[in-house]
C-alpha positions as CSV (number, residue, x, y, z in Angstrom):
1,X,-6.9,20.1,-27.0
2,X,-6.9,17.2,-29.7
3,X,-10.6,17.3,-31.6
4,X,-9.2,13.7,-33.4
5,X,-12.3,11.6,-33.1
6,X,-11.7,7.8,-32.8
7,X,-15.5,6.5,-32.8
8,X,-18.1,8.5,-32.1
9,X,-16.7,10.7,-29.5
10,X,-14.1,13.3,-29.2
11,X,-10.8,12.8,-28.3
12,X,-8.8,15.2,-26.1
13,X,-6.3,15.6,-23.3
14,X,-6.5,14.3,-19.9
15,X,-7.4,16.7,-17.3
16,X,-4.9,17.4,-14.1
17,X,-6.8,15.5,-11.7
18,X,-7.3,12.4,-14.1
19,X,-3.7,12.0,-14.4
20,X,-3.0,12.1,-11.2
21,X,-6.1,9.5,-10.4
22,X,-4.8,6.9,-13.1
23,X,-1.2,8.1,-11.1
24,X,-2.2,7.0,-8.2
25,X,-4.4,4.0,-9.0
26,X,-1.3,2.5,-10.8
27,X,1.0,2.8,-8.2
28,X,-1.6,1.0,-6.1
29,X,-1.9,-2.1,-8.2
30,X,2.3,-1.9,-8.6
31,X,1.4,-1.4,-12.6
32,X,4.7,0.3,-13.9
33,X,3.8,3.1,-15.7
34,X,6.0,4.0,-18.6
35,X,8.5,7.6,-18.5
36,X,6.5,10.5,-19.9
37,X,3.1,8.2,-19.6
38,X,1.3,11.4,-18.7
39,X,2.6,13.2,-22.7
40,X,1.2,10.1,-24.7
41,X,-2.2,9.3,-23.2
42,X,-5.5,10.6,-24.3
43,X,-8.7,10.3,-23.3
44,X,-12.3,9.7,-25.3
45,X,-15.2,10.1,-23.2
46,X,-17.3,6.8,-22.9
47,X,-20.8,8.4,-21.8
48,X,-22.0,11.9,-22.5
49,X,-21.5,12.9,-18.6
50,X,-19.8,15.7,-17.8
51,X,-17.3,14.0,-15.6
52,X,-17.6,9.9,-15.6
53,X,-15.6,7.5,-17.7
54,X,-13.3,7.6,-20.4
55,X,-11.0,5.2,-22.8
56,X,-7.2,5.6,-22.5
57,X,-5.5,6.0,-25.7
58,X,-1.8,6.2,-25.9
59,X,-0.4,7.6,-29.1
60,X,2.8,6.3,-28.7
61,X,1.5,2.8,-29.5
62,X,0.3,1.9,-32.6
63,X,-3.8,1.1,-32.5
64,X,-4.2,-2.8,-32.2
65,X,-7.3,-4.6,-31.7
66,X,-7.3,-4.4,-28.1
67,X,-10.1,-7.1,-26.3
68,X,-12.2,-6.6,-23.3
69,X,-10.5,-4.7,-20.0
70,X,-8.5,-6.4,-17.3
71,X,-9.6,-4.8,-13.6
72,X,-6.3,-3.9,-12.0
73,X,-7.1,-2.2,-9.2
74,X,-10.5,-0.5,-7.8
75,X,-11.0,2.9,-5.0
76,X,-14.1,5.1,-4.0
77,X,-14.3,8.3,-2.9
78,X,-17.2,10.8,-1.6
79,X,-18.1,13.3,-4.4
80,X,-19.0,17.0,-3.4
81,X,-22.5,15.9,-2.9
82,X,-21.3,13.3,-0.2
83,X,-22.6,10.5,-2.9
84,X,-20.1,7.8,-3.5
85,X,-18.2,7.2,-6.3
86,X,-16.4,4.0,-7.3
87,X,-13.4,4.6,-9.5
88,X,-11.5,1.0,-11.8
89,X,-8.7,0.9,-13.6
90,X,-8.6,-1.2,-16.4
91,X,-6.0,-2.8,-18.7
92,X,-6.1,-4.2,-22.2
93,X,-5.6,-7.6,-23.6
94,X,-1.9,-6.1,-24.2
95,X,-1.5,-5.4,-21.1
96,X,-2.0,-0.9,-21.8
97,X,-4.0,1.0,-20.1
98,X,-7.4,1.0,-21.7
99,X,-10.0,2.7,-19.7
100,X,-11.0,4.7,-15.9
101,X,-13.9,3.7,-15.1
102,X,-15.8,5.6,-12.6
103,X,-19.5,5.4,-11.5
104,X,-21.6,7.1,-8.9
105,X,-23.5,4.7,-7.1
106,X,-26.9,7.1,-7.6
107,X,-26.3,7.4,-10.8
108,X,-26.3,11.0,-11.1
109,X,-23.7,13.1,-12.1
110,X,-20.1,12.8,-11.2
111,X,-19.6,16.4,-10.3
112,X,-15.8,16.2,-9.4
113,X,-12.5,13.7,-9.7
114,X,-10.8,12.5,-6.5
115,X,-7.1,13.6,-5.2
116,X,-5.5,11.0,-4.4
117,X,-5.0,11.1,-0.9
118,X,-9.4,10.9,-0.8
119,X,-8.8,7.5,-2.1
120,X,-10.8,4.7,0.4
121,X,-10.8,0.9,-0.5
122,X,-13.3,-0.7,-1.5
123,X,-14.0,-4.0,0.6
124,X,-15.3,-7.3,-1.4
125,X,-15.4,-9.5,1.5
């Protein structure tokens, strides 16, 4: 585990089950991720919740003032409590990953991260 702190808050490996989340989110919004992605990304907790959302950092690039987040692509998924949980991918101004966003829609805590195949879409007609 990496205990660099960029900020305020920690900054450590991505879990399993987030990799595989941003995985499958990026195939869904046909954004190419680069080979070995899943070695050079880190992750920096953006709220003090257990599991919720955190900043993507990829050491392989060198640290640029990055602007706002780009929405690539968006899924939900029913936590363990049967609450809902909506889960965004973001982007940076230089088009890098830059942050997974997730937020249950009670508010309460996020108690685990979705497979993949329990992806649903979300529909904004």
């Amino acid at each position: 585990m990496n205990n660099n702190i960029i900020g305020q808050r920690p900054v450590r490996r991505c879990t399993k089950e987030e990799l595989e989340l941003i995985e499958a989110l990026a195939k869904k919004a046909n954004y190419n991720l680069e080979p070995n992605w899943m070695e050079k990304i880190l992750a920096q907790p953006i709220d003090d919740v257990r599991i919720g959302s955190i900043r993507l950092i990829n050491i392989s690039l060198p640290i640029l003032l990055k602007r706002g987040g780009r929405l690539i692509t968006d899924s939900y998924y029913y936590d363990a409590d049967g609450t809902e949980v909506c889960v965004y991918l973001l982007i940076d101004s230089n088009q890098n990953l830059c942050e997974l966003d997730m937020w249950k829609v009670d508010n309460s805590e996020i108690l685990e991260i979705a497979s993949p195949d329990s992806l649903l879409e979300i529909n904004t007609k």
